[in-house]
C-alpha positions, -999 to 999 in steps of 0.1 A, spaced: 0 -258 -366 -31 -280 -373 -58 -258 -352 -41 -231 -378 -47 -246 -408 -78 -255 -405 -93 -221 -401 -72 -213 -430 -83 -237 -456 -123 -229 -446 -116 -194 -450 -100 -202 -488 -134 -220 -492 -156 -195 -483 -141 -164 -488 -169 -137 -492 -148 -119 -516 -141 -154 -538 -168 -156 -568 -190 -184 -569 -171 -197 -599 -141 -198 -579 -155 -221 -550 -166 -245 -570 -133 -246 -592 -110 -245 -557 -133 -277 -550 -136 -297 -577 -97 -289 -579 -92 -304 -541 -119 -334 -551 -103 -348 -579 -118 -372 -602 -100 -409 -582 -125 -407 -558 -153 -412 -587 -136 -443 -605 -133 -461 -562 -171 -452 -563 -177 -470 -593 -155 -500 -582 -174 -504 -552 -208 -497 -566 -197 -525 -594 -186 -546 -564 -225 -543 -554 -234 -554 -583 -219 -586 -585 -231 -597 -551 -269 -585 -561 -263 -603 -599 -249 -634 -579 -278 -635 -551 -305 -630 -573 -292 -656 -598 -292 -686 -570 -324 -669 -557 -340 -671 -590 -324 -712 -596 -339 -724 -558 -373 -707 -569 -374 -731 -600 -415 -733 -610 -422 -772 -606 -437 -784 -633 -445 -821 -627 -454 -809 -595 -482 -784 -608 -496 -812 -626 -498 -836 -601 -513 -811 -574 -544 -796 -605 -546 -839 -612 -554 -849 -573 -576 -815 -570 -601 -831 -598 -599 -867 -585 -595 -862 -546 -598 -827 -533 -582 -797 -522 -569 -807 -490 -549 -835 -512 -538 -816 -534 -526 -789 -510 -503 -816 -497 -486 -819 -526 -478 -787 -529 -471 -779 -490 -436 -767 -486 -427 -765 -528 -403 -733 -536 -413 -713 -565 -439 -683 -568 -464 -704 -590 -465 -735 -560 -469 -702 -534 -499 -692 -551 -510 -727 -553 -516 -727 -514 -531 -700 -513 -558 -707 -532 -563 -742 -525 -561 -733 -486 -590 -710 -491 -609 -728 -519 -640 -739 -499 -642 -695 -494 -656 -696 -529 -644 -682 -561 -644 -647 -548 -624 -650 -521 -598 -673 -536 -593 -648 -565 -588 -621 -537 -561 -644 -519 -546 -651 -557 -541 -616 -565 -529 -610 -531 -502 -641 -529 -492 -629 -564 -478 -592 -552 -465 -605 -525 -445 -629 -546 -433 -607 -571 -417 -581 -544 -395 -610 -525 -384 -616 -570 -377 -580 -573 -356 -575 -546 -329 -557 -548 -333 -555 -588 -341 -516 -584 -302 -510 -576 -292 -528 -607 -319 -510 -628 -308 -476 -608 -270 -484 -615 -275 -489 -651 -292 -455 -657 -266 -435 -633 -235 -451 -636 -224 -435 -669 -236 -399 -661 -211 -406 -628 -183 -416 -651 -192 -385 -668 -187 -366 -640 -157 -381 -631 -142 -370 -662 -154 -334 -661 -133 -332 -631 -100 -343 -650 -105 -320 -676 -113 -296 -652 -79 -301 -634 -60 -306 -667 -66 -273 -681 -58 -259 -647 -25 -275 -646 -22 -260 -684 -30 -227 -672 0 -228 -646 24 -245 -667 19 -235 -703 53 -244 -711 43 -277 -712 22 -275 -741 -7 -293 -750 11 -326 -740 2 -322 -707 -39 -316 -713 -36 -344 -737 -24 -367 -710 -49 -350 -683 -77 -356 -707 -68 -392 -715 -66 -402 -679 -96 -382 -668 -118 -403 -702 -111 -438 -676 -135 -427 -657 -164 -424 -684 -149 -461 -697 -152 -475 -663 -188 -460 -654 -201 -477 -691 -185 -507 -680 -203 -510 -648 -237 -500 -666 -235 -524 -690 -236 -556 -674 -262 -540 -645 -283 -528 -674 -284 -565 -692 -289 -585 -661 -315 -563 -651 -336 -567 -677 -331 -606 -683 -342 -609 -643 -370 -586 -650 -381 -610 -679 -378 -642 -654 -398 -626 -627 -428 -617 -653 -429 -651 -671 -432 -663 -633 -460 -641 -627 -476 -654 -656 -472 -683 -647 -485 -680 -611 -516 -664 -627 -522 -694 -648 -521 -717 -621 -543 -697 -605 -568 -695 -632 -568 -733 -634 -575 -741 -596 -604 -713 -600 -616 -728 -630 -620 -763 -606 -638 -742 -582 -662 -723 -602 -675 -756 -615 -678 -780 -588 -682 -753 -558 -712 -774 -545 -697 -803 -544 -667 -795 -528 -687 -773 -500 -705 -803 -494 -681 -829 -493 -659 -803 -464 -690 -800 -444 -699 -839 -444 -661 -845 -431 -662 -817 -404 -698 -834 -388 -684 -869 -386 
């Protein structure tokens, strides 16, 4: 019975004498519109756990302040290699970049801007992760919705067209369950659309903030590079 119907139901599908139109209303018939609003739960579900991650992410990653400030304070009174220790081992994009330029500061300006630049993309795609989906989501998920509920109209008017005794009762109730799915794919964008863009925000005032830090140490090293050169080369000989 089952090796039967098989061959049956793909024949129904793709019947050469079936129009084109009739495919796709046999399938969006046979798909229904639940399996849209259980794609939007669990795409929500995503959501969440990327909203949640990102936001403890974002608090571990804190910018140290008093930290900065002591490392650009023993960088004009003792050195780089000083203030690299203080630094050494600090979360936070801004004290990332820090290292990086202070580990390669007796390079020159040049190279240190290189390493800057470099440290700073690196930086910002370990912040962005994983804030594409929730950008992605936000755009999409009300267009799926959408689609969702062109499917229960789709089937409502169908079931109308069989039983038109029924009256207009019957679409009314097939349109008003087939509208949840629109509902549920704005209520998913929503939050996926705000959180996106206040992370977005957070990750470019750390950028900017990285950047200013490493303006400051290459400020240092544009003015005293003589010295500094001087002063490594004196320690490596002895």
């Amino acid at each position: 019975m089952t090796s039967m119907a098989l061959p049956t139901l793909l024949a129904q599908v793709i019947d050469p004498a079936a129009s084109i139109d009739g495919r796709l209303l046999d399938l969006m018939l046979r798909a229904g519109s639940q399996w849209v609003l259980w794609l939007l739960l669990g795409l929500s579900l995503m959501a969440v756990a990327v909203v949640l991650e990102r936001a403890f992410f974002y608090l571990t990653q804190r910018r140290p302040e008093a930290i900065l400030d002591q490392a650009l304070r023993v960088m004009r009174e003792q050195g780089y290699a000083a203030a690299l220790a203080v630094v050494q081992g600090r979360p936070s994009m801004s004290a990332a970049v820090a290292r990086d330029c202070l580990r390669y500061a007796a390079d020159g300006a040049e190279s240190v801007q290189e390493h800057a630049a470099a440290a700073v993309q690196n930086e910002r795609l370990r912040y962005e992760r994983g804030l594409a989906f929730l950008g992605t989501l936000g755009n999409n998920a009300p267009f799926v919705g959408l689609f969702g509920t062109v499917l229960g109209i789709v089937r409502a008017f169908h079931d109308l067209s069989l039983n038109s005794a029924s009256g207009s009762e019957a679409v009314m109730a097939g349109i008003a369950e087939a509208l949840v799915a629109t509902g549920v794919g704005l209520l998913v964008a929503l939050p996926a659309v705000a959180a996106f863009n206040l992370y977005a925000r957070h990750v470019e005032s750390c950028v900017v903030g990285a950047e200013g830090i490493s303006h400051a140490i290459l400020a240092h090293i544009k003015r005293v590079p003589q010295v500094e050169t001087a002063v490594s080369e004196d320690a490596g000989a002895s």
